[in-house]
C-alpha positions in Angstrom: 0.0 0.0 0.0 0.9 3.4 -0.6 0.7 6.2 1.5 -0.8 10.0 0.5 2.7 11.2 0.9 4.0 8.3 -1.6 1.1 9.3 -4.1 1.6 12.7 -4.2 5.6 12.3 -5.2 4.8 9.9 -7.6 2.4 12.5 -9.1 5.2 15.0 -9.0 7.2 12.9 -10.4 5.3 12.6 -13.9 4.2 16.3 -13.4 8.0 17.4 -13.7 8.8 14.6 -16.6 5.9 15.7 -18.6 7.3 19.4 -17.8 10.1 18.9 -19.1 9.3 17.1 -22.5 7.1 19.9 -23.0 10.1 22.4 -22.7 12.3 20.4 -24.8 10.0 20.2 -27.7 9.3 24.0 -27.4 13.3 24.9 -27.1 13.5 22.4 -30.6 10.6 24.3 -32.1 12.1 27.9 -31.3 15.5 27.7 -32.1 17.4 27.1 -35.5 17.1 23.0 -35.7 17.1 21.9 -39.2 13.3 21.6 -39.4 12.5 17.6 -40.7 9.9 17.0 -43.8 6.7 16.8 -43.4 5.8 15.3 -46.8 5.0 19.0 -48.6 7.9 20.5 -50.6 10.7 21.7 -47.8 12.7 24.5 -50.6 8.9 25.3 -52.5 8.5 29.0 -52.6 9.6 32.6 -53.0 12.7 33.7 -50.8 14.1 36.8 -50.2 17.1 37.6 -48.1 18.6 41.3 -47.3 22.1 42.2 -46.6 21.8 45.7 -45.2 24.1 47.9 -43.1 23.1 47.7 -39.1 21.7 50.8 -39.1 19.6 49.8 -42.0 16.5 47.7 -42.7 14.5 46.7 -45.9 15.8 50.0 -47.6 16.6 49.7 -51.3 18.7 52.6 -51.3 21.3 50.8 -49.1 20.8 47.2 -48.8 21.3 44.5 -51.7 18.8 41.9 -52.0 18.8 37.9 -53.0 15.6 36.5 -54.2 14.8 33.1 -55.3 11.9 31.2 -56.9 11.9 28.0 -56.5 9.8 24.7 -57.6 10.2 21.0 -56.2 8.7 18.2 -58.2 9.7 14.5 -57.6 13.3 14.3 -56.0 14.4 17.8 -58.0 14.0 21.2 -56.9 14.5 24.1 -60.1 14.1 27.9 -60.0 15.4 31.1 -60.5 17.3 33.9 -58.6 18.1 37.2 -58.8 20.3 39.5 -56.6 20.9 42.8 -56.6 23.5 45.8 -55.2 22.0 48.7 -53.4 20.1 50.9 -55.6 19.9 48.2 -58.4 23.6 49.6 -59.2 24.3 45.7 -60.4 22.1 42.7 -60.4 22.7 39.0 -61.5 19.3 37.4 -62.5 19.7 33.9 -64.2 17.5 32.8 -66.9 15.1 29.8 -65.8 16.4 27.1 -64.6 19.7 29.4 -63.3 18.8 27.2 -59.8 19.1 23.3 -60.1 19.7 20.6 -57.2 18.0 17.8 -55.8 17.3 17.8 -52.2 18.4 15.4 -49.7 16.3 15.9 -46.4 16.7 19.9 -45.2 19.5 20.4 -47.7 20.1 20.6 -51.0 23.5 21.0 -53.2 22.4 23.4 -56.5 24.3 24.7 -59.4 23.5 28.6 -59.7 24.5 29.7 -63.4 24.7 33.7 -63.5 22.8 35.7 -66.0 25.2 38.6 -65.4 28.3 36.4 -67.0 29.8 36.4 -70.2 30.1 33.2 -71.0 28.2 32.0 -68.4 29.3 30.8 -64.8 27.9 28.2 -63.1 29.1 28.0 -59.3 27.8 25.4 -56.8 26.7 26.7 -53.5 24.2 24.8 -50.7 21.0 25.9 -49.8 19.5 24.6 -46.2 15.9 24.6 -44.3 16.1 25.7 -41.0 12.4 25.9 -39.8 11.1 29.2 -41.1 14.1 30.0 -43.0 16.5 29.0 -45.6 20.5 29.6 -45.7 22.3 29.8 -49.1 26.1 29.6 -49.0 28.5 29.5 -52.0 30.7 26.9 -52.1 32.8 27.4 -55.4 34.1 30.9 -56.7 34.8 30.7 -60.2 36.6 33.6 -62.1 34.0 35.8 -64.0 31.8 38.7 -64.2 29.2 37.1 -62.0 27.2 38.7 -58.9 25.6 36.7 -55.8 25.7 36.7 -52.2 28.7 34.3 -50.3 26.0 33.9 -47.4 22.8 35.1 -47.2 19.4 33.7 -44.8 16.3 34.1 -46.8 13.0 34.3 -45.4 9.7 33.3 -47.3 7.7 35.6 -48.9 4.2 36.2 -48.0 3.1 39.9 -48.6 2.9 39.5 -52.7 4.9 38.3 -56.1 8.0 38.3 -56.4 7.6 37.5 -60.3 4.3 38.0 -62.6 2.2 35.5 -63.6 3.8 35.6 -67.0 7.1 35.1 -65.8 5.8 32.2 -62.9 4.5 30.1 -65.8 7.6 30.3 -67.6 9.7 29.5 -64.7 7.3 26.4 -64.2 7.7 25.5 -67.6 11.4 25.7 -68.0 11.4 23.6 -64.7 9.4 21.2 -66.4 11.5 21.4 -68.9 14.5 20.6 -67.4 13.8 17.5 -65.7 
């Protein structure tokens, strides 16, 4: 038999476990783990990242800004980006598909060919999910007259368009294209 007192820690006891998985899945959910598929396209969607001054935010005239578009269908992701310097003083936008990889779980290995480039340039660089956001990094640098970020975090895009209809469908059919 157990007494009141022996009850009561034993209730404590699952009080304090159940605590603390609780706090442990909200710490995971907060921070910057790589989030894990949920079956819809992880890298599906409009990104845009700025690279601003710190005593600047959002503001044209001062920051440069990396923008992708990018599809997922089957095991290949496709799209297109386009980055420009403050005050659109130089931009790099690459003709659909300029964005090809094929993801494996939250990250995926691309080839980036610059629009900007004569010939053209293709670098490789890594793109990777981290919940809400996505990180692009370079990982080749290739001589040429190319422009794009080293390292940039993009956040999706939910206020409007990045590109028209016209140019979506294109995009969507060059990345059908390409498979």
């Amino acid at each position: 038999m157990h007494t009141a007192f022996e009850k009561l820690i034993g209730r404590t006891a699952v009080m304090v476990l159940v605590t603390l998985v609780a706090i442990s899945k909200a710490a995971n959910a907060i921070g910057d783990v790589p989030a894990k598929p949920f079956g819809a396209p992880n890298f599906q969607g409009e990104w845009e990242g700025w690279l601003c001054p710190k005593d600047a935010t959002h503001d044209l005239d001062r920051c440069s800004v990396f923008a992708l578009v990018l599809y997922e269908s089957g095991e290949n992701l496709c799209g297109v980006h386009s980055f420009g310097l403050p005050q659109a003083s130089r931009m790099d936008e690459g003709t659909a598909p300029s964005v090809v990889g094929r993801p494996v779980g939250n990250l995926v290995d691309v080839r980036i060919t610059s629009g900007r480039a004569e010939p053209e340039v293709t670098l490789k660089a890594r793109i990777t999910r981290y919940r809400r956001r996505i990180h692009f990094q370079l990982l080749t640098f290739e001589s040429g007259d190319w422009l794009l970020p080293k390292d940039v975090w993009l956040t999706r895009v939910t206020r409007e368009h990045l590109l028209s209809e016209e140019a979506t469908a294109e995009v969507e059919a060059a990345c059908a294209n390409d498979r």
